[in-house]
C-alpha positions in Angstrom: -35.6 28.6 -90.8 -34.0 32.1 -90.3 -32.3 33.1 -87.4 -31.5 36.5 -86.7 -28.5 38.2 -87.0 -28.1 39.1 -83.1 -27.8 35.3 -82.4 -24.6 34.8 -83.2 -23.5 37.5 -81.0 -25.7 37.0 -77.9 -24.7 33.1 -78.0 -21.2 34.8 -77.4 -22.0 37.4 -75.2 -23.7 35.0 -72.9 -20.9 32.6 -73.2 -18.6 35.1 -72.3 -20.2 36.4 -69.7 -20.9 32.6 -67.9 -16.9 32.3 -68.0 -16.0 35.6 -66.7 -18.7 34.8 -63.5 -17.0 31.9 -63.1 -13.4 33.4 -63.0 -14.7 36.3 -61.0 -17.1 34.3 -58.5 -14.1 31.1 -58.0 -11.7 34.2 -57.4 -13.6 36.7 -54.7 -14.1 33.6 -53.0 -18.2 33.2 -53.5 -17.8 29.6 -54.9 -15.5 27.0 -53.9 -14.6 23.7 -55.5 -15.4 20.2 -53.4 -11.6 19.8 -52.8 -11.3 23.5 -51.4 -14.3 22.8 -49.0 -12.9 19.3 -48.0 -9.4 20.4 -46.8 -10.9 23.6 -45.1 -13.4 21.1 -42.9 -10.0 19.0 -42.1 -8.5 22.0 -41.3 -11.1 22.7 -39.1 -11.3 19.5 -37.7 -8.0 19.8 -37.0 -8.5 22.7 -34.8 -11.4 21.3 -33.0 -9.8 18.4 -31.9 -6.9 20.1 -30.6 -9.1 22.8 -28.8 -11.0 19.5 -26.9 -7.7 17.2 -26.0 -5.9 20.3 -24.8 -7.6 21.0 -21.5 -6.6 17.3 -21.0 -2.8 18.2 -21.4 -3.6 21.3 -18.3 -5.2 18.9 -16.4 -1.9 16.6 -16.0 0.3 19.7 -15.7 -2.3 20.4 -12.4 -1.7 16.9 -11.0 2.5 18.5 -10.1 2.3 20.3 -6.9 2.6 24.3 -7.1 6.3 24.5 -6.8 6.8 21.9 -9.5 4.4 24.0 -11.8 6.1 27.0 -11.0 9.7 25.3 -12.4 8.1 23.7 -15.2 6.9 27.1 -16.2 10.1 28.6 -15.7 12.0 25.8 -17.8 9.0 26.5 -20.1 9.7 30.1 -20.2 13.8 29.1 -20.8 12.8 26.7 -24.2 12.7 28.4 -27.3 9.4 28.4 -28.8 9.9 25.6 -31.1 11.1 23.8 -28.2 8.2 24.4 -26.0 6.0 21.8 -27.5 8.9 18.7 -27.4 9.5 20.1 -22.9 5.6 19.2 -22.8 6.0 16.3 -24.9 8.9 15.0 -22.4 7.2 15.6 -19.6 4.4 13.3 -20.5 1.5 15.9 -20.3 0.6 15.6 -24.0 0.3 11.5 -23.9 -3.2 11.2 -24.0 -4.9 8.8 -22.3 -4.9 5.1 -24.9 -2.2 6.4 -26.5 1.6 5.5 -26.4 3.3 8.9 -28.1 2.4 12.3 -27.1 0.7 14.3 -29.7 2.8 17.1 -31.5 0.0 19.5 -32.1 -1.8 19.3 -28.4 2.0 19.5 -27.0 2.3 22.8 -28.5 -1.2 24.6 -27.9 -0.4 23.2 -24.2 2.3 24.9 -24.2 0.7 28.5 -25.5 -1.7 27.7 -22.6 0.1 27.3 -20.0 2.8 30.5 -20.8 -0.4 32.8 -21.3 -2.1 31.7 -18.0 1.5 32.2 -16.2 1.8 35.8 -17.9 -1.5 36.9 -16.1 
């Protein structure tokens, strides 16, 4: 059997070129690889979750009569902003209802809520 001379060099070429799409296509973001898609959905997951359970969190910050909002927004307002999530934690608003312990992440999107509503 004779195969022709190009062969050899197609075979590479094509191989080549395979790898190179590959590199180029995982790269530019066209392709991703299962683990990449599975910690982006838990990401947003993540988010999701947070963005229901929050309006929860606004809802027992309602329950204080208007004066008591208006200092809790003010004491708010005095926390630094890594403190702002543990003030709404302390105050109970981000204990969900069934659980015992507040929840970090809803404490602190709470807290973003409630100082961009006061601001406007």
């Amino acid at each position: 059997m004779n195969i022709p001379t190009w062969t050899k060099p197609a075979v590479w070429g094509a191989v080549g070129g395979a790898v190179g799409m590959l590199i180029v296509s995982l790269s530019a973001g066209w392709m991703v690889t299962s683990g990449t898609a599975r910690q982006t959905a838990e990401q947003q997951t993540e988010k999701a979750v947070i963005a229901a359970l929050t309006p929860i969190c606004i809802a027992e910050f309602r329950k204080a009569a208007t004066a008591q909002q208006q200092l809790h927004i003010a004491a708010l307002e005095d926390e630094s902003s890594w403190e702002q999530g543990d003030y709404i934690e302390e105050q109970g608003w981000a204990t969900l209802p069934g659980q015992e312990q507040p929840n970090v992440d809803v404490a602190e999107a709470c807290a973003e809520q409630l100082l961009d509503v006061s601001s406007t």
